[in-house]
Jmol script that loads the backbone (N, CA, C; Angstrom):
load data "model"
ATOM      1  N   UNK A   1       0.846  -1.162   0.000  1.00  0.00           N
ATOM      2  CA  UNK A   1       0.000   0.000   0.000  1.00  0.00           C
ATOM      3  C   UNK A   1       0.901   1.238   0.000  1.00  0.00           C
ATOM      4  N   UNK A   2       0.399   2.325  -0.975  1.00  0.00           N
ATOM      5  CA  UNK A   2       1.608   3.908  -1.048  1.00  0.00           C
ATOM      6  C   UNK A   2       0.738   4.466   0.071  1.00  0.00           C
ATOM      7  N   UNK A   3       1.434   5.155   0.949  1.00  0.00           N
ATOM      8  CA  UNK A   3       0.875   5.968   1.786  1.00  0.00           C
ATOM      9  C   UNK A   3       1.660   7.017   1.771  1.00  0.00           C
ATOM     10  N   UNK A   4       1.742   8.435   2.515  1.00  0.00           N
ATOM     11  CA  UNK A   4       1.981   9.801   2.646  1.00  0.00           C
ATOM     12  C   UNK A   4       2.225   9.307   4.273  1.00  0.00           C
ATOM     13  N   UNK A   5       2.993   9.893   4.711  1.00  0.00           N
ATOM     14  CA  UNK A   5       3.471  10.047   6.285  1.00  0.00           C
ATOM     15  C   UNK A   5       4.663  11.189   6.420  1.00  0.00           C
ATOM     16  N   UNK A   6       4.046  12.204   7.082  1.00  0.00           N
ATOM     17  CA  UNK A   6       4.626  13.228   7.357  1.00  0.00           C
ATOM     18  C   UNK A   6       4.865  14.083   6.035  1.00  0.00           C
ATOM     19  N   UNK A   7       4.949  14.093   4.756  1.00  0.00           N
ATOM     20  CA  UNK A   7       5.033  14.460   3.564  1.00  0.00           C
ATOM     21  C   UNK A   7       5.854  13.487   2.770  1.00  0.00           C
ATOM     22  N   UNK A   8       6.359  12.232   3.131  1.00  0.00           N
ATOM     23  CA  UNK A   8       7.241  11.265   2.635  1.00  0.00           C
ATOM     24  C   UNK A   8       6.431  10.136   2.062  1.00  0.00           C
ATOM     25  N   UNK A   9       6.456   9.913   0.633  1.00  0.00           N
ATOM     26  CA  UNK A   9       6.095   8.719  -0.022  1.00  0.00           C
ATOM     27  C   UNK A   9       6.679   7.384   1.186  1.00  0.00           C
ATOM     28  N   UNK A  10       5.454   6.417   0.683  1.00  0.00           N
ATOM     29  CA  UNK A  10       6.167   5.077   1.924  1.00  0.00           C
ATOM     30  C   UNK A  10       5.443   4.154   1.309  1.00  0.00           C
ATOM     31  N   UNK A  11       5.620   2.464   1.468  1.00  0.00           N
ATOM     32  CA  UNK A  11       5.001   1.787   1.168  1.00  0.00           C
ATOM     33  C   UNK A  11       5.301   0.627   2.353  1.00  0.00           C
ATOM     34  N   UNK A  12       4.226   0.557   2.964  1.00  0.00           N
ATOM     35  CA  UNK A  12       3.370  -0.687   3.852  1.00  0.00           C
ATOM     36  C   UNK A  12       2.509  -1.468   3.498  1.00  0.00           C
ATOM     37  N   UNK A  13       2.530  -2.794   4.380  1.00  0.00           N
ATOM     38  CA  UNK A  13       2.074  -3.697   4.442  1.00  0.00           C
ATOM     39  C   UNK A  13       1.008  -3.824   5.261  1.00  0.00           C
ATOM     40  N   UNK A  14       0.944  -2.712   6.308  1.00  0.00           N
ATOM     41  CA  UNK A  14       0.111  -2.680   7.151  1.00  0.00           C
ATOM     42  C   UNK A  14      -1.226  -2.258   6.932  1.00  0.00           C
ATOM     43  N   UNK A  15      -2.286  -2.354   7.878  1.00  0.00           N
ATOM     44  CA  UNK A  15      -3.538  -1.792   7.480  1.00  0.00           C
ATOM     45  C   UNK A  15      -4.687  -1.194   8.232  1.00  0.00           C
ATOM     46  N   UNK A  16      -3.451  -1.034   9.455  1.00  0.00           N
ATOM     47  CA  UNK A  16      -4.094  -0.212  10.381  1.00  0.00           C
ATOM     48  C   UNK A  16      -3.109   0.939  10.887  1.00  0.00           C
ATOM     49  N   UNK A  17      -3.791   2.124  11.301  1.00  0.00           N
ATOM     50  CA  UNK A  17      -2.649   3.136  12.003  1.00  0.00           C
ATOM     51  C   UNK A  17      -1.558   2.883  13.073  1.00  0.00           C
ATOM     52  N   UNK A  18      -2.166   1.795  14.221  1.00  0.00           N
ATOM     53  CA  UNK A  18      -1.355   1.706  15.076  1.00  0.00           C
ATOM     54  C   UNK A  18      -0.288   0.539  14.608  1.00  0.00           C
ATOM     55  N   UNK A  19      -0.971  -0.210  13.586  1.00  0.00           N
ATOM     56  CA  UNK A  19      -0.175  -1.059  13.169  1.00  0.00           C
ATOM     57  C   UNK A  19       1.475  -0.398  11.997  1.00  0.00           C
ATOM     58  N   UNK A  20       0.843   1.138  11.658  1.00  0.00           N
ATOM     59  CA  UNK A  20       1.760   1.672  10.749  1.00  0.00           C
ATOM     60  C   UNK A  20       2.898   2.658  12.130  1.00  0.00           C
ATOM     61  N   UNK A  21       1.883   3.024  12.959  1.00  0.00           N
ATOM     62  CA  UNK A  21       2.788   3.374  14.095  1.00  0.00           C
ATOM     63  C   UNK A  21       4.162   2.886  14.333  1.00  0.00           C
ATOM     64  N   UNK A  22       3.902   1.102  15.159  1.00  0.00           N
ATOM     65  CA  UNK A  22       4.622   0.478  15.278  1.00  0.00           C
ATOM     66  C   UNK A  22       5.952   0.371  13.950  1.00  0.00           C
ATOM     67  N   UNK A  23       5.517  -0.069  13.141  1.00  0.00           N
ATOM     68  CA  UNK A  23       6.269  -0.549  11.659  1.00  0.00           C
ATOM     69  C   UNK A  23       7.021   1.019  11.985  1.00  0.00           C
ATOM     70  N   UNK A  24       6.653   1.828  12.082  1.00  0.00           N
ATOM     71  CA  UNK A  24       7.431   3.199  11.959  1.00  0.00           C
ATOM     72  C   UNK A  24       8.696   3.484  12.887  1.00  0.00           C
ATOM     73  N   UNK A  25       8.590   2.961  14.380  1.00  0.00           N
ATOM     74  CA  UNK A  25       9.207   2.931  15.101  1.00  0.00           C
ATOM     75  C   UNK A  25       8.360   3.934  15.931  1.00  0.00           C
ATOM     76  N   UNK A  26       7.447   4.204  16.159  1.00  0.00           N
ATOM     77  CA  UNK A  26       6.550   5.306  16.768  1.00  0.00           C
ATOM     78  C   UNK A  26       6.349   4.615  18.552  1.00  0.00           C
ATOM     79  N   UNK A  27       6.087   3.107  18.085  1.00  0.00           N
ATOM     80  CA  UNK A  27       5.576   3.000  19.147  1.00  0.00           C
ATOM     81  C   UNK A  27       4.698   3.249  20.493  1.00  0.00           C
ATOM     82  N   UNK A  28       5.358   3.178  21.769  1.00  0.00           N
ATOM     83  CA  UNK A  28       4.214   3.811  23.073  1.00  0.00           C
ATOM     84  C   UNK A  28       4.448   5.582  22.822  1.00  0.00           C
ATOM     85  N   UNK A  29       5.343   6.137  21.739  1.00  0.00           N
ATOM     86  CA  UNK A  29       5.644   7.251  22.035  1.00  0.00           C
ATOM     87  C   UNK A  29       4.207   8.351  21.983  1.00  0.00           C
ATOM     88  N   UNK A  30       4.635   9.324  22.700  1.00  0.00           N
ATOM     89  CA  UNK A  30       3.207  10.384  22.862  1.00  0.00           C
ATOM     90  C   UNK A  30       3.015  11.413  22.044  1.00  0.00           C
ATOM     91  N   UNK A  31       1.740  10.878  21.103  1.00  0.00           N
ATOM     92  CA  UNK A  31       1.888  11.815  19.574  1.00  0.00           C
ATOM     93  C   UNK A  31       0.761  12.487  19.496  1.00  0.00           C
ATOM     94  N   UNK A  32       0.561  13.003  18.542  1.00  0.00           N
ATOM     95  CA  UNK A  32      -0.615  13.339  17.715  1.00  0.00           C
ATOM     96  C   UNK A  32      -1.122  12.670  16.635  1.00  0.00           C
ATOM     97  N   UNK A  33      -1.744  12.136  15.754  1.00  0.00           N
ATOM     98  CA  UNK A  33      -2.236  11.540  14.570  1.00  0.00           C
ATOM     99  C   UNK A  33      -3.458  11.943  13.896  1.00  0.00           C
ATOM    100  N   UNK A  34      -3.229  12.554  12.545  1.00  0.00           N
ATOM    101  CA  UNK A  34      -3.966  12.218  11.244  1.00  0.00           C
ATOM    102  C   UNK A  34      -3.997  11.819  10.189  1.00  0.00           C
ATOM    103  N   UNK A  35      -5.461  11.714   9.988  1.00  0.00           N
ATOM    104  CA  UNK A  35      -5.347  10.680   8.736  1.00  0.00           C
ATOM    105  C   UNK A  35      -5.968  11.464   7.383  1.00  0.00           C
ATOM    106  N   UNK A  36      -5.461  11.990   6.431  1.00  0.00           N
ATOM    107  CA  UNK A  36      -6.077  12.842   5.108  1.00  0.00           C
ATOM    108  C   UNK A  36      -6.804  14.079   6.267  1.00  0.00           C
ATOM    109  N   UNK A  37      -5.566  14.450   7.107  1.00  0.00           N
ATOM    110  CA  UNK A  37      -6.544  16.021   7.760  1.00  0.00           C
ATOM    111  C   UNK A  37      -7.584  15.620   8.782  1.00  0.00           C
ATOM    112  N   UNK A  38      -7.985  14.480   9.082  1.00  0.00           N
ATOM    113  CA  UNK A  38      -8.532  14.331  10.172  1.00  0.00           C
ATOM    114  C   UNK A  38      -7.568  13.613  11.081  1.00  0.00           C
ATOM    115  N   UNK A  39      -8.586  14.110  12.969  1.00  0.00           N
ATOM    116  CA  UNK A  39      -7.495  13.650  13.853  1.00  0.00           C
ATOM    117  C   UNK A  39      -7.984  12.590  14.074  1.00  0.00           C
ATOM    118  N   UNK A  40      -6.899  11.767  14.541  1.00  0.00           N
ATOM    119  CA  UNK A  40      -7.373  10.010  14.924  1.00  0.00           C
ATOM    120  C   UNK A  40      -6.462   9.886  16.039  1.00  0.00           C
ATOM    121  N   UNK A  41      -7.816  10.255  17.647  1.00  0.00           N
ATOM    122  CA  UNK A  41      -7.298  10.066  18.579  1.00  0.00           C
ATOM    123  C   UNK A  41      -6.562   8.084  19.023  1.00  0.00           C
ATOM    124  N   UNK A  42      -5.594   8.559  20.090  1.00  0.00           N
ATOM    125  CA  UNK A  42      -5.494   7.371  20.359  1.00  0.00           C
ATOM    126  C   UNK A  42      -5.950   5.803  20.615  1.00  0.00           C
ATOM    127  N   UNK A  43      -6.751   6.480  21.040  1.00  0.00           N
ATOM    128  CA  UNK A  43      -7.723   5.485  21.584  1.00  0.00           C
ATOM    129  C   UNK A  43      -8.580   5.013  20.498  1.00  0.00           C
ATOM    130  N   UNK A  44      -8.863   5.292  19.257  1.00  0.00           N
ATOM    131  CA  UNK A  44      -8.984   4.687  17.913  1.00  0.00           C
ATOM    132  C   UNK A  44      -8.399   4.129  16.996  1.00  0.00           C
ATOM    133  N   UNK A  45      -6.777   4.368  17.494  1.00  0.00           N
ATOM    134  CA  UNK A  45      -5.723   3.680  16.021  1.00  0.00           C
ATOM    135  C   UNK A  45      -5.778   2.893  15.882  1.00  0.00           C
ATOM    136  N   UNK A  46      -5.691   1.852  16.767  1.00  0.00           N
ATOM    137  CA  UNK A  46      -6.592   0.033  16.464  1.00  0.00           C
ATOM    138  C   UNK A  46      -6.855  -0.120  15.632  1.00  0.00           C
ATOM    139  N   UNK A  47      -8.111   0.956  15.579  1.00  0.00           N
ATOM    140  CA  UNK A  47      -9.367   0.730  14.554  1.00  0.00           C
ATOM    141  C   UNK A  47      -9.668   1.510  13.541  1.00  0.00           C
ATOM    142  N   UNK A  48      -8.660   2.269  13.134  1.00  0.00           N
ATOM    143  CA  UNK A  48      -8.196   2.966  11.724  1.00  0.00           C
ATOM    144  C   UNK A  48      -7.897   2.465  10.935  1.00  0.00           C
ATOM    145  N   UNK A  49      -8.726   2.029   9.884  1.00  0.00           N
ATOM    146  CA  UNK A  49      -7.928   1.366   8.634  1.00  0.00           C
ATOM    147  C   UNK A  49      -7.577   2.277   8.152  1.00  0.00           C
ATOM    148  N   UNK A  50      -6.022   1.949   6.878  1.00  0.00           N
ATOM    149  CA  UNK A  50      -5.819   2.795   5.951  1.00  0.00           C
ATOM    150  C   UNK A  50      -6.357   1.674   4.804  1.00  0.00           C
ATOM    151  N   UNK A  51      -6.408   3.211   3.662  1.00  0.00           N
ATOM    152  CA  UNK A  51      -6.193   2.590   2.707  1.00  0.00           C
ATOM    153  C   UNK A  51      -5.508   3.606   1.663  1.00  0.00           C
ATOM    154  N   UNK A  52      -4.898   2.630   0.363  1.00  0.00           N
ATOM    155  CA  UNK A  52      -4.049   2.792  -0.011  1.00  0.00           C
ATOM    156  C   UNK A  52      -4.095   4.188  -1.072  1.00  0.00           C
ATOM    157  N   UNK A  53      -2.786   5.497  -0.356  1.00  0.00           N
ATOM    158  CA  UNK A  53      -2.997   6.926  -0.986  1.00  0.00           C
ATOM    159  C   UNK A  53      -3.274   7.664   0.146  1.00  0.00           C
ATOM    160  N   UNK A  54      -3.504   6.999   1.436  1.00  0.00           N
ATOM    161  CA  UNK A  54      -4.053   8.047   2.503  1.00  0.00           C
ATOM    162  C   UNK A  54      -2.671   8.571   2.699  1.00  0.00           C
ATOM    163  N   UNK A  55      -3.090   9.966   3.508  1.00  0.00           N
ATOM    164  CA  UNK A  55      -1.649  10.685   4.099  1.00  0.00           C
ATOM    165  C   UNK A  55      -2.082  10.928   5.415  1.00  0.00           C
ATOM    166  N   UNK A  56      -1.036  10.383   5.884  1.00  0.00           N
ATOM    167  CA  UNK A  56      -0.855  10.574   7.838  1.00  0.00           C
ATOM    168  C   UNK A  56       0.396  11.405   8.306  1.00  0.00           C
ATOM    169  N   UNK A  57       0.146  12.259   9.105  1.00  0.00           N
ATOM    170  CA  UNK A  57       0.443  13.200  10.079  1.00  0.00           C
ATOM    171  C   UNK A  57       0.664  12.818  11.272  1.00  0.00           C
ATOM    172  N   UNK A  58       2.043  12.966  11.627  1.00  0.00           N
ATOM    173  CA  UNK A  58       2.515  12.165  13.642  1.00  0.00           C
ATOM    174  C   UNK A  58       3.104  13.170  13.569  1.00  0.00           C
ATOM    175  N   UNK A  59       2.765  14.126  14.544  1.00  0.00           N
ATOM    176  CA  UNK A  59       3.526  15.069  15.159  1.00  0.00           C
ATOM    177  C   UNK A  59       3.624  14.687  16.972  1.00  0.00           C
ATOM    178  N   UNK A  60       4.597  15.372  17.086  1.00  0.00           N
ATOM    179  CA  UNK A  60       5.168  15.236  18.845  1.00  0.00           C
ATOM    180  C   UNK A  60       4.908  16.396  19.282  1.00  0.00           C
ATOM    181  N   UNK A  61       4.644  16.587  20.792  1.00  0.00           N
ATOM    182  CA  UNK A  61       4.333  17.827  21.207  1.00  0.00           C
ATOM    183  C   UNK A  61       5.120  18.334  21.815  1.00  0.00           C
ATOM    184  N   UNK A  62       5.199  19.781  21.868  1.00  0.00           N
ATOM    185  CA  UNK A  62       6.722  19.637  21.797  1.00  0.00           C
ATOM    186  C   UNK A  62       6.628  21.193  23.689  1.00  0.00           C
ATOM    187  N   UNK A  63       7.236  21.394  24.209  1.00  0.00           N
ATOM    188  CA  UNK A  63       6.972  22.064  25.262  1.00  0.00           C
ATOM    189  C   UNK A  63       7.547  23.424  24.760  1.00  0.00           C
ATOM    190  N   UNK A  64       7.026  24.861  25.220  1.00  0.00           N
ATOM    191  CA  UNK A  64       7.226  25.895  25.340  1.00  0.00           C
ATOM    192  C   UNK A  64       7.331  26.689  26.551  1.00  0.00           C
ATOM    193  N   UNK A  65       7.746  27.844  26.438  1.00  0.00           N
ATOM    194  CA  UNK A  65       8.338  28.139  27.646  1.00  0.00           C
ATOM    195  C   UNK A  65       8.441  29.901  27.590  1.00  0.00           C
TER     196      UNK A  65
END
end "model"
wireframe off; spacefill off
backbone 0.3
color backbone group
């Protein structure tokens, strides 16, 4: 499957978000996620399918001061 992640062409096998997480090296880390501009809280990536052409967004939050 071609997917978009972060603005970078990619191709996975996977077919879920948390499953593209992992494959990413993302892991337990504490993010943000979307999928084509929508947000896909945590507690849904499970159950996010992609499919193939979507573009996902992981940003980290980052502290200010």
């Amino acid at each position: 499957m071609n997917l978009t992640l972060n603005g970078e062409a990619i191709i996975t096998k996977t077919s879920t978000l948390a499953a593209l997480l992992d494959e990413q090296g993302y892991g337990d880390a504490k993010i943000a996620t979307a999928v084509n501009g929508t947000l896909a809280p945590a507690s849904l990536r499970a159950t996010t399918d992609l499919k193939d052409g979507d573009a996902i967004e992981v940003v980290a939050p980052m502290q200010g001061g």
